[in-house]
C-alpha positions in Angstrom: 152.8 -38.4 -65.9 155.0 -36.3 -63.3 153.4 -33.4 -63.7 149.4 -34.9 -63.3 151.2 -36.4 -60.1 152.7 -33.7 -59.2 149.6 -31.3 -59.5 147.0 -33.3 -57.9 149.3 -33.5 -54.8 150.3 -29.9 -54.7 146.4 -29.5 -55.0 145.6 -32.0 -51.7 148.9 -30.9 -50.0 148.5 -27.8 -46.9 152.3 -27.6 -47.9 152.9 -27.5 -51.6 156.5 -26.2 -51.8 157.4 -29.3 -50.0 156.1 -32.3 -52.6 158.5 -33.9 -53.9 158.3 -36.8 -56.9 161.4 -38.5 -58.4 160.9 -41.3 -61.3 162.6 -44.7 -61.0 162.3 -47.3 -63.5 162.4 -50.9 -63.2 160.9 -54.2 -64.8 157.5 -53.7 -65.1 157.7 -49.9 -66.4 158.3 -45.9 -64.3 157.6 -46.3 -60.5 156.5 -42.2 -59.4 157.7 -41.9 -55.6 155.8 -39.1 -53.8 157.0 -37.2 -50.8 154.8 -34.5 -48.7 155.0 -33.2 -46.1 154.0 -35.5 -43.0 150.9 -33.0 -42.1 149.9 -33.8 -45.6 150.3 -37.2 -45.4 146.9 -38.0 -44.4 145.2 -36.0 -46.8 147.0 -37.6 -49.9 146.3 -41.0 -48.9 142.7 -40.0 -47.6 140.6 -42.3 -45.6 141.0 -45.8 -46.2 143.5 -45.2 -48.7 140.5 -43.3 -51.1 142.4 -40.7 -52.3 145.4 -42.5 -52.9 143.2 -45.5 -55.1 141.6 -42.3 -57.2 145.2 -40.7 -58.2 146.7 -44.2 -59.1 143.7 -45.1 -60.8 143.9 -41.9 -62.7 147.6 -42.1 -63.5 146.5 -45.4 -64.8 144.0 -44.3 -67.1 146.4 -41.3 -68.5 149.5 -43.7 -68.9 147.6 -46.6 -70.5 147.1 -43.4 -73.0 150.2 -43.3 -73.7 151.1 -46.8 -73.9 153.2 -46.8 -70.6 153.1 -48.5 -67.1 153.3 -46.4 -64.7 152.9 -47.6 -60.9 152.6 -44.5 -57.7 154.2 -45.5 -54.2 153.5 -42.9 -51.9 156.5 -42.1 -49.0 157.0 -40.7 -45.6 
């Protein structure tokens, strides 16, 4: 799941050397934290939050795949 993260952000992002993702883990399953850049901020959320809803929703789809929850919180 890391790595579909990972890629679609390096994708958006003007600044791809500098996103970041670490895994956490707590009760309700992996939490993915992304960090960009903050000139690629905007573009990874995307207007109204657009882009953001389209790469949780596919995370969802690829982690209910696999039998896992798997949440994305996005960072400055």
């Amino acid at each position: 799941m890391k790595d579909l993260v990972e890629y679609m952000a390096r994708s958006l992002a003007e600044y791809p050397d500098q996103v970041e993702i670490t895994a956490a883990e707590n009760e309700q399953g992996s939490v993915l934290e992304l960090r960009v850049a903050r000139e690629d901020l905007g573009k990874v959320i995307g207007r109204q939050g657009r882009t953001a809803r389209a790469m949780r929703v596919i995370l969802g789809a690829a982690s209910a795949r696999t039998g896992q929850r798997v949440a994305l919180e996005i960072l400055e």
